[in-house]
C-alpha positions in Angstrom: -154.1 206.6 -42.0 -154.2 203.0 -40.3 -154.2 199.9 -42.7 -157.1 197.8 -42.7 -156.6 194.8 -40.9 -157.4 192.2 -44.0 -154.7 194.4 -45.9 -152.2 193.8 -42.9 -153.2 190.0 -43.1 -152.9 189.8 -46.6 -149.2 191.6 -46.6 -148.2 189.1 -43.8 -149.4 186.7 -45.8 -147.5 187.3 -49.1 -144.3 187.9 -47.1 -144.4 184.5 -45.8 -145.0 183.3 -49.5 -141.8 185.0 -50.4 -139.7 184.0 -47.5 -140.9 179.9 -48.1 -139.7 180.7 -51.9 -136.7 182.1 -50.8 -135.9 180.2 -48.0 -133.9 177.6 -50.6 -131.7 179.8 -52.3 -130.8 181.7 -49.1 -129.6 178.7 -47.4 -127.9 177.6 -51.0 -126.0 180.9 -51.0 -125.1 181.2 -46.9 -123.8 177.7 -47.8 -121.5 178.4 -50.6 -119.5 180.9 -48.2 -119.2 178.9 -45.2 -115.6 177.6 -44.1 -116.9 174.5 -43.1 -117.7 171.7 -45.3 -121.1 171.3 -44.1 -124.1 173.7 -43.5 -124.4 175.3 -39.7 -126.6 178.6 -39.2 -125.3 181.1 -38.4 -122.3 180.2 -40.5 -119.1 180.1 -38.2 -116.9 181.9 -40.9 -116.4 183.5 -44.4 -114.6 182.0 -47.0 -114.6 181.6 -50.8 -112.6 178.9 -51.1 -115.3 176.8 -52.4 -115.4 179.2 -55.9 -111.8 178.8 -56.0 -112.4 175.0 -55.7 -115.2 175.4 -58.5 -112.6 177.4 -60.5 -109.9 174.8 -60.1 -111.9 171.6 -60.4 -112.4 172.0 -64.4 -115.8 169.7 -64.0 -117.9 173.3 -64.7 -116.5 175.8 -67.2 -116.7 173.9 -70.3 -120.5 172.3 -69.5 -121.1 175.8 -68.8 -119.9 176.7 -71.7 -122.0 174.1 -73.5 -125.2 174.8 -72.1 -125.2 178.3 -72.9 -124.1 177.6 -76.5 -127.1 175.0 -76.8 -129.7 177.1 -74.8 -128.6 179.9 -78.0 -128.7 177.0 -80.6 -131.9 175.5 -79.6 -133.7 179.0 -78.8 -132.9 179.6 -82.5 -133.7 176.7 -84.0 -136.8 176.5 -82.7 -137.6 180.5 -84.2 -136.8 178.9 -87.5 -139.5 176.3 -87.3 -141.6 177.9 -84.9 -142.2 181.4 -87.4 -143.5 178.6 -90.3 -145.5 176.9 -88.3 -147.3 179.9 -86.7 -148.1 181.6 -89.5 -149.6 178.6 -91.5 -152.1 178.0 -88.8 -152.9 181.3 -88.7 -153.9 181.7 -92.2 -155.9 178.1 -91.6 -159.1 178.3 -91.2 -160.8 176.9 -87.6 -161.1 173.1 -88.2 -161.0 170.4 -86.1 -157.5 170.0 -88.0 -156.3 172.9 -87.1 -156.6 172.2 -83.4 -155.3 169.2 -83.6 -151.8 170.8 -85.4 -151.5 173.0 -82.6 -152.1 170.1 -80.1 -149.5 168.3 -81.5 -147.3 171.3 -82.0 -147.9 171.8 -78.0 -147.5 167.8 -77.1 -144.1 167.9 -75.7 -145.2 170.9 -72.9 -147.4 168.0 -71.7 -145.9 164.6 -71.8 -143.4 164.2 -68.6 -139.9 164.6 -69.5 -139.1 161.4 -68.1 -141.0 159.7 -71.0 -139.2 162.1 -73.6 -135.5 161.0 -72.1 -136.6 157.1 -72.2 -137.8 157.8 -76.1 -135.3 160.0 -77.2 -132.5 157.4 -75.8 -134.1 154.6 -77.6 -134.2 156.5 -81.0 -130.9 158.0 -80.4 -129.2 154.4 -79.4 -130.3 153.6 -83.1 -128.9 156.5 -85.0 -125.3 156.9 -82.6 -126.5 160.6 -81.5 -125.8 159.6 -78.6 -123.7 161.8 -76.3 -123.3 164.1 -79.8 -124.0 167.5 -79.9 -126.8 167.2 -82.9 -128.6 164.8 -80.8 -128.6 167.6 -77.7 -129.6 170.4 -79.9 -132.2 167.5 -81.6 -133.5 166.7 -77.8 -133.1 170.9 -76.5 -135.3 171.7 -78.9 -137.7 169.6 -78.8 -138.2 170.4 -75.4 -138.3 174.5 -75.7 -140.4 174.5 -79.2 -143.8 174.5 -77.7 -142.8 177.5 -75.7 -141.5 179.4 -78.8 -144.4 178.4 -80.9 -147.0 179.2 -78.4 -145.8 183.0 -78.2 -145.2 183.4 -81.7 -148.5 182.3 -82.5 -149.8 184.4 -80.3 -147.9 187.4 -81.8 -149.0 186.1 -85.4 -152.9 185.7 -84.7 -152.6 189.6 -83.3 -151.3 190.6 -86.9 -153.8 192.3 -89.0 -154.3 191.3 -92.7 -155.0 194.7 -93.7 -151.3 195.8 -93.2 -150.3 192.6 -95.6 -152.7 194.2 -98.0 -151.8 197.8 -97.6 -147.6 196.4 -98.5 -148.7 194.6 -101.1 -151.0 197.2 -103.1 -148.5 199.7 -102.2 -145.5 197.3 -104.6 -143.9 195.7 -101.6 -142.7 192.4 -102.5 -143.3 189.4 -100.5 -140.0 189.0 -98.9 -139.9 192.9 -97.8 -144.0 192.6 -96.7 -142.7 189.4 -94.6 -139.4 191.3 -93.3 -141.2 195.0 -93.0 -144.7 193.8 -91.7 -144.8 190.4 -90.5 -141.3 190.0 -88.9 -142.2 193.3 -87.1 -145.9 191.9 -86.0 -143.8 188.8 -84.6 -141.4 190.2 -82.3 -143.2 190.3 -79.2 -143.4 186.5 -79.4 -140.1 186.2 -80.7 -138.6 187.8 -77.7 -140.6 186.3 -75.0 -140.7 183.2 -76.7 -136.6 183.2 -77.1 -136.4 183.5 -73.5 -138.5 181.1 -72.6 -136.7 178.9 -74.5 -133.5 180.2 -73.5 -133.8 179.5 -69.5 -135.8 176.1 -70.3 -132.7 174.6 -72.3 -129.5 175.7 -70.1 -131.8 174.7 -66.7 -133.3 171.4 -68.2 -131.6 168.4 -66.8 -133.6 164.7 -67.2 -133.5 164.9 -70.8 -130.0 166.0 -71.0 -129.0 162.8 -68.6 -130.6 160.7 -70.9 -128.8 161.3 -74.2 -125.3 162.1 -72.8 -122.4 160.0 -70.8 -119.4 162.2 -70.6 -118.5 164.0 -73.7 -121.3 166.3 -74.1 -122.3 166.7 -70.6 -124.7 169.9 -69.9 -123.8 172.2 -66.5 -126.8 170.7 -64.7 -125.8 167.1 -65.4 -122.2 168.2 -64.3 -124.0 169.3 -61.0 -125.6 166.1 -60.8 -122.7 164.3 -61.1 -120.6 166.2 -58.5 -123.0 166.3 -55.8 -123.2 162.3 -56.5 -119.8 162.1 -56.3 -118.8 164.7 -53.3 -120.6 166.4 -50.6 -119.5 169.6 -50.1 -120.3 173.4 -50.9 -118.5 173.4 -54.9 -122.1 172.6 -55.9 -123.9 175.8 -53.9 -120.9 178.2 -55.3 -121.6 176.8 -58.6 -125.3 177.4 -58.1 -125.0 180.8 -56.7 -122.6 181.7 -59.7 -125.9 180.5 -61.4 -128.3 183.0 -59.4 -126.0 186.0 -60.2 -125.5 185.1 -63.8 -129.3 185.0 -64.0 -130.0 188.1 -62.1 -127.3 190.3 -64.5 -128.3 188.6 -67.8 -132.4 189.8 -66.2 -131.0 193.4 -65.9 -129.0 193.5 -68.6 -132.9 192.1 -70.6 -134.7 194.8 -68.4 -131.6 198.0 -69.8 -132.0 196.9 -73.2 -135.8 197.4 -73.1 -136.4 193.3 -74.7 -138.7 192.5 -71.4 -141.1 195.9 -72.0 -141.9 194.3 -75.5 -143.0 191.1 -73.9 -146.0 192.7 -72.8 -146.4 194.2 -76.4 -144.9 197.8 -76.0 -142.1 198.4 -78.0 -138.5 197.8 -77.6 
């Protein structure tokens, strides 16, 4: 059966959609192999010297190191005050208040991050947090609450009062109707909300520049300052390390069955 010719247009035309998108990282990863110092297509040779160079250079394992500990510290820090938050609007009844709790809540997901650097500098400058790990974690999540909020309020509006009835008439307490009902009502949101989170702190960078110098320095400022520094592939190994790392820890999510209950069927 021949294809329509609108389907054949349309296919053509998502392909090219993929291969613009693409594009990028292709030329980032063809780059990071080359022998040559700077980019030519079709590369002239093979090498991996420039991971070895990353390897040996010492500027990327502990910022690495530091971002994922923060994008974990932040993600969960932002659960603790996100669950709260989500579940006292939803028991709020539909005000003008209300909306204007969640728009606040939401806030940082619209003002540019540039602002949020230049204010969170200034503040920090006056308390000496600084290039300190509380004021990253302070500034991380910031940035990534809206995202957990937003899906765990989601999660929360879906939860039916009749369960927290049916625990409670049937002698549950109301620490084992929050752990046994709610909790469970909450984990879609959780989940997608933690990974949200998760990928918005450890890729996050003009916020990061603007509360550290050298001490607690986050992988993507490390990049930052390397390409400013030198011009050659260390960066695109680095950055395709990156790819990979994000592609296994995306399987590894898919095996364990967390990214089916992001669309609500369970884990």
């Amino acid at each position: 059966m021949m294809k329509r010719p609108n389907h054949i247009a349309f296919t053509c035309f998502v392909a090219a959609i993929y291969v613009f998108l693409l594009a990028p990282l292709a030329i980032v990863v063809l780059f990071s192999f080359s022998d040559k110092s700077y980019f030519t297509f079709p590369p002239s040779g093979f090498s991996l010297n420039w991971y070895q160079a990353a390897w040996e250079s010492g500027r990327f394992g502990m910022p690495a190191l530091r971002s994922i500990l923060l994008a974990f510290g932040s993600a969960g820090l932002s659960a603790v005050l996100a669950v709260p938050a989500a579940l006292a609007l939803r028991r709020a009844r539909p005000s003008v208040w209300k909306r204007g709790v969640e728009f606040v809540l939401l806030s940082p997901l619209i003002v540019p991050a540039l602002i949020i650097g230049i204010a969170l500098l200034y503040y920090f400058l006056n308390y000496g947090l600084i290039d300190t790990v509380a004021g990253l974690v302070i500034a991380h999540t910031l940035l990534v609450f809206p995202f957990m909020f937003r899906s765990v309020l989601v999660s929360a509006m879906e939860i039916k009062p009749q369960l927290e009835e049916a625990s409670e008439l049937l002698g549950a307490s109301p620490w084992r109707t929050f752990r046994s009902v709610i909790l469970h009502g909450l984990a879609p949101g959780l989940t997608s909300g933690s990974i949200f989170a998760f990928i918005v702190s450890f890729d996050h960078f003009t916020v990061s520049l603007f509360v550290t110098q050298s001490e607690q320095v986050t992988l993507p400022v490390a990049l930052y300052n390397y390409v400013y520094d030198v011009n050659d592939p260390v960066a695109a190994a680095v950055s395709t390390a990156l790819v990979v790392f994000g592609m296994v820890l995306a399987i590894g999510l898919q095996k364990a069955g967390l990214l089916d209950s992001i669309g609500g069927r369970p884990a």
